[in-house]
C-alpha positions in Angstrom: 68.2 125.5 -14.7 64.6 124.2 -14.9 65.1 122.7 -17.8 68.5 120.7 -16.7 66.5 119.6 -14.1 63.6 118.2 -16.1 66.0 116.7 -18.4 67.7 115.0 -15.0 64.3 113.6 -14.1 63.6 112.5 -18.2 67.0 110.4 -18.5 66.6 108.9 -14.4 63.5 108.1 -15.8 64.8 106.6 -18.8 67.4 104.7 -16.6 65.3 102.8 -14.3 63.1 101.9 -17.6 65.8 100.4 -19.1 66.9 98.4 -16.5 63.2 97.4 -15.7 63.1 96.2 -19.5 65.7 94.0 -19.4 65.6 92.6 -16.6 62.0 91.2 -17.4 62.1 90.3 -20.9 66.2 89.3 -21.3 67.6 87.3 -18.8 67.3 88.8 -16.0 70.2 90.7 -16.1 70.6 94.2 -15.3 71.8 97.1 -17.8 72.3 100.0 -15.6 73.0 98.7 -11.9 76.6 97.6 -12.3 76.4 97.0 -8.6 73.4 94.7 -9.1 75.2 92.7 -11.8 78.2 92.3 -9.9 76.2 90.9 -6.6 74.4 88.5 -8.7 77.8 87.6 -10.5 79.2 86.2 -7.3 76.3 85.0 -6.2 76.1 82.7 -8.7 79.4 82.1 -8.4 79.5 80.9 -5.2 77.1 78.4 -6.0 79.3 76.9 -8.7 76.3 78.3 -11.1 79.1 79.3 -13.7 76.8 79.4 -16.7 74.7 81.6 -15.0 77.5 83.8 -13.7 78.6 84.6 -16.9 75.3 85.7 -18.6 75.8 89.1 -16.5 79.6 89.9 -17.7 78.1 90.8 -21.4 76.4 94.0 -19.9 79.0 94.7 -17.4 82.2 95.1 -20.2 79.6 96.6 -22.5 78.4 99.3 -20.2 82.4 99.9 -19.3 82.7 100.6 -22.9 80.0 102.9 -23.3 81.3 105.1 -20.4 84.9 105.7 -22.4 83.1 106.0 -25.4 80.8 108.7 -24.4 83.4 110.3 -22.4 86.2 110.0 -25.4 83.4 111.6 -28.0 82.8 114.3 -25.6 86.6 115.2 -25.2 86.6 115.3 -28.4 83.7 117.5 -29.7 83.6 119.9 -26.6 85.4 122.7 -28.3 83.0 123.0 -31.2 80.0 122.1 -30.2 77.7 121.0 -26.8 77.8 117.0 -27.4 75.1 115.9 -25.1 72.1 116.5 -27.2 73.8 114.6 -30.1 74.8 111.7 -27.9 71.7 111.4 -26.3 69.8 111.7 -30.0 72.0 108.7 -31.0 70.7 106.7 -27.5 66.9 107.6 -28.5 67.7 106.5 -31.9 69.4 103.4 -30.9 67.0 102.4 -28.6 63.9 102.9 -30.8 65.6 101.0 -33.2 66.3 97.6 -31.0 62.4 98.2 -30.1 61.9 97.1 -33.2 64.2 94.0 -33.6 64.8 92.9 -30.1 62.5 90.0 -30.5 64.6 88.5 -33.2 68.1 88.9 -32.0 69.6 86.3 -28.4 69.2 88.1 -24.7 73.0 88.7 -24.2 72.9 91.0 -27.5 70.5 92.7 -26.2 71.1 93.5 -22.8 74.8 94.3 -24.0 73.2 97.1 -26.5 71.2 98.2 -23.6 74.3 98.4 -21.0 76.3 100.3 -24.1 73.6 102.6 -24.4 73.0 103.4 -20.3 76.8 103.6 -20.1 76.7 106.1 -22.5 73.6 108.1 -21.6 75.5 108.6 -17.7 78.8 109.9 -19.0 76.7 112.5 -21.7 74.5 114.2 -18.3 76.4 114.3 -14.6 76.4 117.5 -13.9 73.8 120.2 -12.7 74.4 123.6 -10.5 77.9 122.1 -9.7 77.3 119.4 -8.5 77.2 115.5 -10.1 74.2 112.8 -9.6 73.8 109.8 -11.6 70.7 109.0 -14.5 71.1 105.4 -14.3 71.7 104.4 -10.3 69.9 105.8 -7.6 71.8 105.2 -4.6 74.5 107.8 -5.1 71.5 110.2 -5.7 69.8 109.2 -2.4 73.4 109.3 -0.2 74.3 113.1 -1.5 70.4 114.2 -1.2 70.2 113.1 2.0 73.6 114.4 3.1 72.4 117.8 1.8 69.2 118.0 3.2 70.7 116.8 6.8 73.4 119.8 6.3 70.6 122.2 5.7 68.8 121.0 8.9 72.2 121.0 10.9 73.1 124.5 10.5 72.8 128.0 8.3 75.7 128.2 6.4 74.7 127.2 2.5 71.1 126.3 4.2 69.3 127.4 0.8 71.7 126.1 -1.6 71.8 122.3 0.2 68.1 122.7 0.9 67.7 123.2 -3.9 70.0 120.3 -3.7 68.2 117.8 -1.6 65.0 118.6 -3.2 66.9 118.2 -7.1 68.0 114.7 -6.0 64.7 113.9 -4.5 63.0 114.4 -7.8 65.5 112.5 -8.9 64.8 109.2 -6.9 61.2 109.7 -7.4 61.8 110.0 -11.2 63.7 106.2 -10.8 60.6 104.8 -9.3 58.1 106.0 -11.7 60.4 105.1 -14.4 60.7 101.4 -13.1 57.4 101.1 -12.4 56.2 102.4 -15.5 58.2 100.1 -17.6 57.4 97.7 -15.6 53.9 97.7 -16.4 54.6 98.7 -20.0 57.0 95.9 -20.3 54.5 93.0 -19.3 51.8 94.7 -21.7 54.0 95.6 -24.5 57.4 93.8 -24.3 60.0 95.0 -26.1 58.5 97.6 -27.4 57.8 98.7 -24.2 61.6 100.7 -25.3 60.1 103.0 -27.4 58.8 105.1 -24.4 62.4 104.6 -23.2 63.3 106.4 -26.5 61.0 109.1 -25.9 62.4 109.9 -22.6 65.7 110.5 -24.0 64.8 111.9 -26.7 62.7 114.5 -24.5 65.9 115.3 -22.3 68.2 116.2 -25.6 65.6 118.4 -26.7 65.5 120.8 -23.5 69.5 120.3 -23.1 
């Protein structure tokens, strides 16, 4: 279990760097926070900023795409063989790869790759101890940790259990922070290649799963 949970922290990690790389170097658009995209969609919107609007929809269909792709593959190869390493080796592949040609190829490609990629990279890693939390958005992981940890204050029954829980999903949110931040800073320094440590993050997690 120690090492689902480092793996957990390695791909929310890996989340919040690819959003943070984006977002700064393509548009502004996010590639993880569907939510985000969809606020900023009708913001726009509503200010009759249609060109605008539309330069999030690319990332939105393309991470919608990922998620059935990732969770079609995974319906497919779960009776022979755990599919979750090799999904997440083709995301650290994928990703080291458009480190390399991201420069040379429009924003909308690339945060659409990126979305793709995080879509897939949520559906391959959800579940740990029985219960489900999310590499790529943070809030759901803050809501359950919080509920757990407010259940384990509130009473004895499953005290230890909710207690491990809150304390998972904390690691969790703190994982999102020191992703965003570090690719923050690696993103302004390096730029795109800033999604090679992205890579390495991924490719960390498939290794211990």
């Amino acid at each position: 279990m120690r090492r689902g949970v480092a793996a957990a922290c390695l791909l929310t990690a890996a989340g919040a760097s690819m959003d943070a790389c984006v977002y700064l170097d393509h548009g502004h658009v996010l590639a993880n926070a569907q939510s985000g995209n969809l606020v900023l969609f009708a913001l726009h919107l509503a200010a009759g900023e249609f060109g605008a609007a539309l330069h999030h929809v690319p990332s939105f269909l393309a991470f919608c795409f990922g998620v059935v792709a990732s969770r079609l593959s995974g319906a497919r190869l779960r009776q022979r063989i755990d599919s979750r390493p090799l999904r997440l080796g083709v995301e650290a592949v994928a990703l080291a790869a458009l480190a390399w040609y991201a420069s040379r190829m429009p924003d909308g490609v690339v945060v659409s790759v990126v979305a793709f990629l995080a879509g897939l990279q949520i559906s391959s890693y959800s579940r740990l101890e029985g219960w489900s939390f999310n590499t790529g958005m943070t809030t759901g992981n803050l809501w359950n940790g919080l509920t757990a940890l407010t259940e384990a204050l509130a009473g004895q029954i499953d005290r230890g259990p909710n207690l491990r829980k809150a304390g998972v999903l904390g690691l969790l949110v703190a994982s999102f922070i020191l992703g965003a931040i570090g690719a923050g800073y690696a993103t302004l320094h390096l730029h795109d290649r800033a999604l090679f440590c992205t890579a390495g993050l991924v490719a960390a997690a498939a290794a211990l799963l």
